[in-house]
C-alpha positions in Angstrom: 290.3 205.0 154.2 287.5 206.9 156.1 288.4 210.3 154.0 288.7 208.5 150.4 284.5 209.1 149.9 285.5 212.8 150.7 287.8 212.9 147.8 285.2 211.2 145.4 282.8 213.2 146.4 284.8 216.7 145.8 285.6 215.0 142.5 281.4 214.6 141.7 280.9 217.8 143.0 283.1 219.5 140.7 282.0 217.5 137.9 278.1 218.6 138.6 279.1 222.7 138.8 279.5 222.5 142.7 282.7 223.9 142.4 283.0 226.1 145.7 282.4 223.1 148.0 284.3 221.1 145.4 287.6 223.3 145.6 286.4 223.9 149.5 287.7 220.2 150.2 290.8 220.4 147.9 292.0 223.3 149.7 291.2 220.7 152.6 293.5 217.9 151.2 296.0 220.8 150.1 297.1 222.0 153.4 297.1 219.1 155.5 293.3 219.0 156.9 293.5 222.3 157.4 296.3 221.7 160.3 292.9 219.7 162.4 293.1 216.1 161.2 295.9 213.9 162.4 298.0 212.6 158.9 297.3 208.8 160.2 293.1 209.7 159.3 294.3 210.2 155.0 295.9 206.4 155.0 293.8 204.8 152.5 296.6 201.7 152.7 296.3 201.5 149.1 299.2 204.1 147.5 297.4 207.6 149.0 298.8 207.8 152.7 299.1 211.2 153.3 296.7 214.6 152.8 298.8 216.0 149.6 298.2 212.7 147.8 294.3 213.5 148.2 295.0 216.9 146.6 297.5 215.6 144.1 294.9 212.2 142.9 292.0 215.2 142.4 294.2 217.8 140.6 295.2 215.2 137.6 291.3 213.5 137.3 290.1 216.9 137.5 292.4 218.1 134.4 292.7 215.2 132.5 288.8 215.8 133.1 289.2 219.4 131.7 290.9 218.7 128.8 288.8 215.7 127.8 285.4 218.2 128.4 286.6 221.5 127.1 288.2 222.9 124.2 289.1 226.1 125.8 291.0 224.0 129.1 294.4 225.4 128.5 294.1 228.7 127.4 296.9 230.9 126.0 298.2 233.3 128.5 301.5 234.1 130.2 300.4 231.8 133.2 300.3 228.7 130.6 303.5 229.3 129.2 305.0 230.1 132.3 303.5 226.7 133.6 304.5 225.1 130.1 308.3 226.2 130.6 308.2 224.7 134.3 306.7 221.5 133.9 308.6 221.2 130.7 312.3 221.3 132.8 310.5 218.8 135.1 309.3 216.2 132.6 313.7 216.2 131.2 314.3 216.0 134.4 312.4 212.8 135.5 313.8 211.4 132.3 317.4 212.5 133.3 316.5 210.6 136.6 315.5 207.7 135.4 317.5 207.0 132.1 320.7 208.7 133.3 320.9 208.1 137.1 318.4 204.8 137.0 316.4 206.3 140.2 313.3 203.8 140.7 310.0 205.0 138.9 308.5 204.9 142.5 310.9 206.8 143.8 310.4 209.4 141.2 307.1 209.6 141.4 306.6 210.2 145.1 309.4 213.0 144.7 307.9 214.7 141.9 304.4 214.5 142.2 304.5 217.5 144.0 305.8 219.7 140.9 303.0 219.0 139.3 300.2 220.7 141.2 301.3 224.1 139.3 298.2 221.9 137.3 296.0 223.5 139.9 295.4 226.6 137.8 293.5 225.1 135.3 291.3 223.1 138.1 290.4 226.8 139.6 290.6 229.0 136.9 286.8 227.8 136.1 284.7 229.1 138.9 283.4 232.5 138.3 283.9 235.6 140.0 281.2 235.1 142.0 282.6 231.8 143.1 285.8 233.1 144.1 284.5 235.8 146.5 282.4 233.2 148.0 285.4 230.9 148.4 287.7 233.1 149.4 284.9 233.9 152.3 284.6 230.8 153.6 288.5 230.5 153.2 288.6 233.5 155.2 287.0 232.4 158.3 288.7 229.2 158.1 291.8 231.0 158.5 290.1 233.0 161.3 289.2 230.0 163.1 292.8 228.4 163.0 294.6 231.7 163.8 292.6 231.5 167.3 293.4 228.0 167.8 297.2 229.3 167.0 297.1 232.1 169.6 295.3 229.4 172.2 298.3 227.1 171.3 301.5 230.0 172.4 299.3 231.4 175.3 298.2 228.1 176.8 301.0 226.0 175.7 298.8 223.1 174.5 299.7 221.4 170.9 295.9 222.0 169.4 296.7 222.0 165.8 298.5 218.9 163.7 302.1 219.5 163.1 303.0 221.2 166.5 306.8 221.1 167.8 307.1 223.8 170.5 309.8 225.5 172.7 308.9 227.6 175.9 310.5 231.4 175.4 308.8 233.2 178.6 304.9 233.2 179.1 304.6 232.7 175.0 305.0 229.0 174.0 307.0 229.3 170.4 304.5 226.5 168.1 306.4 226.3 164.6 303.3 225.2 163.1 301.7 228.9 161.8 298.7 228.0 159.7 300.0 227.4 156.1 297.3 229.7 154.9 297.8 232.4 156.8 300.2 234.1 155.1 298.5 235.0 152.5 295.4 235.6 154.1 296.9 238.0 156.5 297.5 240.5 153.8 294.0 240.0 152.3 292.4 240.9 155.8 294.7 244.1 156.0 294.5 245.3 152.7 291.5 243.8 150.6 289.7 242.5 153.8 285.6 241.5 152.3 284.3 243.1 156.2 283.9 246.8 157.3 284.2 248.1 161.1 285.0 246.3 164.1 284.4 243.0 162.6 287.3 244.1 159.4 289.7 245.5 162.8 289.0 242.1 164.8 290.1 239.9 161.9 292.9 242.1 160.8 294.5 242.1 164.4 293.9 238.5 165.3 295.9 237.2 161.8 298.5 239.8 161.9 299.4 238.5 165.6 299.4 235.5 164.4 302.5 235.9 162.0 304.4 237.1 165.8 303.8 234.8 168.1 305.9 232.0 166.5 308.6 234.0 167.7 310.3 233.6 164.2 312.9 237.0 163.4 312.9 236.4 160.4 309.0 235.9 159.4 308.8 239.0 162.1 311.1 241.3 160.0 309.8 240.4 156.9 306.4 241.0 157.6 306.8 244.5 159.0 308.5 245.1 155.7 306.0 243.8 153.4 303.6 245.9 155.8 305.2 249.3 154.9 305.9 247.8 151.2 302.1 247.4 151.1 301.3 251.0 153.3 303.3 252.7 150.9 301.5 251.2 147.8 298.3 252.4 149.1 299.2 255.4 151.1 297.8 257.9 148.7 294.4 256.3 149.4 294.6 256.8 153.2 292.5 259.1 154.8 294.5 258.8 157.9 297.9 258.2 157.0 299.6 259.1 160.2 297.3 257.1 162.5 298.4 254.3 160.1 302.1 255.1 160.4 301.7 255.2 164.3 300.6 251.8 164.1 303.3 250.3 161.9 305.5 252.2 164.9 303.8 250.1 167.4 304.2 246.9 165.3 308.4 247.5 164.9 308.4 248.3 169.1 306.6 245.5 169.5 308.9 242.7 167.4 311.7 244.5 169.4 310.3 243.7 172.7 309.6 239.8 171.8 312.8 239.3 170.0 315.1 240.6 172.5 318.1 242.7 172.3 319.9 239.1 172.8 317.9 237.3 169.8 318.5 241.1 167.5 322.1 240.4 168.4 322.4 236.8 167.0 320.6 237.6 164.2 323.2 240.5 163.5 325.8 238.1 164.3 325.2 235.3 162.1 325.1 237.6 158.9 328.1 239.2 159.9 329.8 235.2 160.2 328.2 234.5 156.8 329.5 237.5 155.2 332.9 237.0 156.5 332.8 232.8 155.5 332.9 231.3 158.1 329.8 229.2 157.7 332.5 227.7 155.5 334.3 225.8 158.3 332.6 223.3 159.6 333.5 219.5 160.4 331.7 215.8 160.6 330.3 216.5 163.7 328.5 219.4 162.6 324.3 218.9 162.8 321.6 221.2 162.6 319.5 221.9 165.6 316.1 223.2 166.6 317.5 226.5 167.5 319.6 226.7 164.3 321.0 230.1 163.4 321.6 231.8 160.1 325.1 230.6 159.3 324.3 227.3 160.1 321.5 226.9 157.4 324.0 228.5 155.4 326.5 225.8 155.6 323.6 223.6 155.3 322.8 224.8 151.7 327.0 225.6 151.2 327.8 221.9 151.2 325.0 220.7 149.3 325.9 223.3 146.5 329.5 222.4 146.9 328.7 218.7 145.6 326.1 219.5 143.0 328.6 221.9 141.2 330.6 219.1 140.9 328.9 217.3 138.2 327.8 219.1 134.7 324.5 217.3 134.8 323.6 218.3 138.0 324.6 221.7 137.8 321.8 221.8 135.2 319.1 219.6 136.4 320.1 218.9 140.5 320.9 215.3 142.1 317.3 213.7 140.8 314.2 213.2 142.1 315.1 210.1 144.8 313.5 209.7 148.3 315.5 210.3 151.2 314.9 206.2 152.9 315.8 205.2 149.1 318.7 203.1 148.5 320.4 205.4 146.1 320.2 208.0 148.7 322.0 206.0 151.2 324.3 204.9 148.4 325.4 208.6 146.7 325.0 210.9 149.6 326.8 211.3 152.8 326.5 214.7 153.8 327.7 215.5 157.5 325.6 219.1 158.2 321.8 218.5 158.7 319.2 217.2 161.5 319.2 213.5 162.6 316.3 210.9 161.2 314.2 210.5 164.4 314.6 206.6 163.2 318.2 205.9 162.4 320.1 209.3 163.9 321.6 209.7 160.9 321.9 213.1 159.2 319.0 213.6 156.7 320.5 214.1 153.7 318.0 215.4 151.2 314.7 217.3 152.0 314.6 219.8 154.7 312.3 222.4 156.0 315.3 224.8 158.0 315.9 226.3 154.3 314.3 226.3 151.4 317.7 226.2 149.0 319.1 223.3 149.6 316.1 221.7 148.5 315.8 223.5 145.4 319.5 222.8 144.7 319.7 219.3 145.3 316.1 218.6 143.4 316.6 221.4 140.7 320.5 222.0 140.6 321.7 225.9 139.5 319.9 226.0 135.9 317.2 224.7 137.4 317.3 226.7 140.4 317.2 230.0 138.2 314.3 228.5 136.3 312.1 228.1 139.1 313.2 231.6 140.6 312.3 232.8 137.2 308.3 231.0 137.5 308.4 232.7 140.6 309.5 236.1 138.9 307.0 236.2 136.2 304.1 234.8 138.5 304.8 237.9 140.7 305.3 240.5 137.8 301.6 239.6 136.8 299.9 240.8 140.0 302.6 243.9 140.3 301.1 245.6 138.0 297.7 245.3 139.4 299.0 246.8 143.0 295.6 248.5 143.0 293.3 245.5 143.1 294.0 242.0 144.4 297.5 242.1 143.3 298.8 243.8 146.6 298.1 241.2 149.1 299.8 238.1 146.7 302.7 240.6 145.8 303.4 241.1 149.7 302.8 237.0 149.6 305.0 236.1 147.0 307.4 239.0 148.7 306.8 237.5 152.2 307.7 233.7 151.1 310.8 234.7 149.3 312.4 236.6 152.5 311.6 233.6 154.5 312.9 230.8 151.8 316.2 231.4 154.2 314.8 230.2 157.2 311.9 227.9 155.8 310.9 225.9 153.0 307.5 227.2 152.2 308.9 228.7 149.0 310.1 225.0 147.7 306.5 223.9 148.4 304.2 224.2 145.0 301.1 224.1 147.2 301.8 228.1 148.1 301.4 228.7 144.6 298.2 228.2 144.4 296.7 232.0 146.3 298.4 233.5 142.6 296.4 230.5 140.5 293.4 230.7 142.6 292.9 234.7 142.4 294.5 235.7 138.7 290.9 235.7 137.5 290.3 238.5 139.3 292.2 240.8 138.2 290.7 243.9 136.1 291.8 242.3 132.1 291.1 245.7 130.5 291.5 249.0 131.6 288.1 249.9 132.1 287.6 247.2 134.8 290.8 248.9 136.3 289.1 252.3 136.6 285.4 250.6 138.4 287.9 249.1 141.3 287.3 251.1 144.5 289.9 250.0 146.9 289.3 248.8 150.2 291.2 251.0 153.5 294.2 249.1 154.9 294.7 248.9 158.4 292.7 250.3 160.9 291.1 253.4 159.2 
């Protein structure tokens, strides 16, 4: 109850043409409190109990407020239809869920609530130029701020930030909880970063160690990549391209040093097992763990897929939108591989955060799998051929997430989705706004 006046207020504010401390707070509600307030704070006890709900009550008043107030709301671009097309599968698919496989209305709505904040765009598309670069400054050193609590977290091995499940690995405490905005912001400060000098280095440094000290290979390896995906973009540009090189080199030595032969060789190991199938045999008393490898969250997404392809309808438009303490859950599902509820010890059956594919093929099935992928496609087209502006750093975002959808579920989380919303504006619309862009240095040059 004590942050419900904050949401009616960012409401007002947006209303009145404060929309930079209006979007401020939604971006607030959007990622959890910014990873500082404790989830038990956003329990209004009245239907809104957790931060998303804040964000997800303001989208829909704000664009049923749009499109009551303007007659330009929706406009006609390829982000509409793209949006059009997606929420399009998800409105047959609620009905699917309800007519066909007579889920609760409740139940559906607290599992697809989140689909709908691809709404978002319309919500942000309004501020101006001007407004976004002020946002995105403020955003900016909100990131910097969390990132430093982040590295105070692995080197002091005290849980600072909400969200924080830790295992030691040497004198670096592994925290899984890597603020959720950081991965987009870390390619903004490296490539398009709004400082110059020591203050552009300091920020650049302290968000790009950031993505290592969760210890995570796979966010490691994937960020290097996009790194030299994003270096090589720009390296025509660079005044000092071997000084940039040499610090890519250090990067690569470095992830080998924290990873460890030993870590390198599981990693190596588990795609060689996946290749070879056998993530395919696995038996009742299989569970994922904390320390889950590759093949495992392959199994994981194997057996789900296995049971979805049983059924025409689900093939095209997944299991439906139930919650996992539901009834039907308990009564359709038994799945063996997966971690235990902290409540009951039984395996969680539907959501999960060790792979982003199972969810999308439980919730969306394979048509509507391919769909999404396809949103996700065309979303990430649009800023590739604006590599020269603020396109880079969401390509290497969109580029980034994808990689990691193996090991994580930030890709199955529409809230990610809004860095391409938020910034499309900005990109040059004719050709002659392409040819006034001057380019920021990347790295340290």
């Amino acid at each position: 109850m004590l942050l419900l006046p904050l949401l009616i207020l960012s409401i007002i504010l947006y209303i009145i043409g404060k929309r930079v401390s209006s979007v401020l707070i939604f971006f607030f509600f959007l990622f959890d409190g910014f990873q500082l307030i404790p989830e038990v704070l956003f329990d209004t006890h009245a239907g809104i109990s957790k931060s998303f709900d804040f964000a997800f009550v303001y989208v829909m008043v704000l664009f049923i407020y749009g499109v009551i107030k303007y007659d330009d709301y929706i406009p006609i671009n390829r982000v509409s239809k793209i949006i059009a097309f997606y929420l399009l599968f998800i409105v047959i698919s609620i009905g699917i869920s309800l007519f066909i496989y007579h889920i609760s209305f409740v139940d559906i709505l607290r599992t697809s609530r989140t689909y709908f904040l691809v709404l978002s765009y319309y919500v942000v598309r309004r501020l101006t130029r001007e407004e976004l670069d002020k946002l995105l400054r403020i955003l900016f050193f909100v990131v910097l701020f969390q990132c430093v609590l982040f590295m105070i977290q692995a080197f002091t091995g005290i849980a600072i930030m909400t969200g924080a499940e830790s295992g030691r690995t040497g004198i670096i405490t592994r925290f899984y909880n890597v603020p959720f905005m950081a991965y987009f912001f870390v390619f903004y400060a490296i490539f398009n970063n709004p400082f110059n000098g020591w203050l552009k280095n300091l920020t650049t440094i302290i968000m790009s160690i950031t993505m290592f000290l969760p210890l995570h290979r796979s966010l490691m390896m994937a960020f290097i990549l996009c790194l030299f995906i994003g270096v090589y973009n720009r390296i025509s540009g660079i005044k000092n391209a071997k000084k940039t090189l040499n610090t890519l080199l250090i990067l690569f030595v470095a992830v080998f040093l924290l990873v460890g032969k030993d870590s390198g060789g599981r990693t190596i190991n588990d795609i060689s097992n996946v290749l070879s199938g056998e993530f395919l045999d696995v038996d009742e008393d299989f569970e994922m763990s904390e320390e889950s490898t590759f093949m495992f969250r392959m199994a994981h997404f194997f057996e789900r897929f296995m049971d979805i392809t049983e059924s025409k309808m689900e093939i095209v438009f997944g299991a439906g939108y139930m919650t996992e303490d539901s009834n039907y859950t308990f009564n359709h599902f038994d799945y063996q591989i997966g971690l235990p509820d902290e409540i009951t010890g039984n395996t969680v059956q539907l959501d999960t955060s060790d792979i982003a594919w199972s969810n999308f093929i439980i919730r969306y099935g394979v048509i509507g799998t391919f769909i999404f992928l396809y949103v996700l496609y065309s979303i990430t087209s649009i800023f590739h051929r604006n590599l020269k502006t603020i396109g880079l750093p969401i390509f290497l975002y969109m580029i980034l997430l994808f990689i990691i959808s193996f090991t994580s579920d930030l890709l199955y989380q529409n809230r990610m989705l809004i860095f391409p919303f938020l910034l499309y504006n900005l990109l040059p619309h004719n050709r002659e706004d392409k040819e006034n862009i001057v380019n920021n240095s990347p790295l340290f040059v």
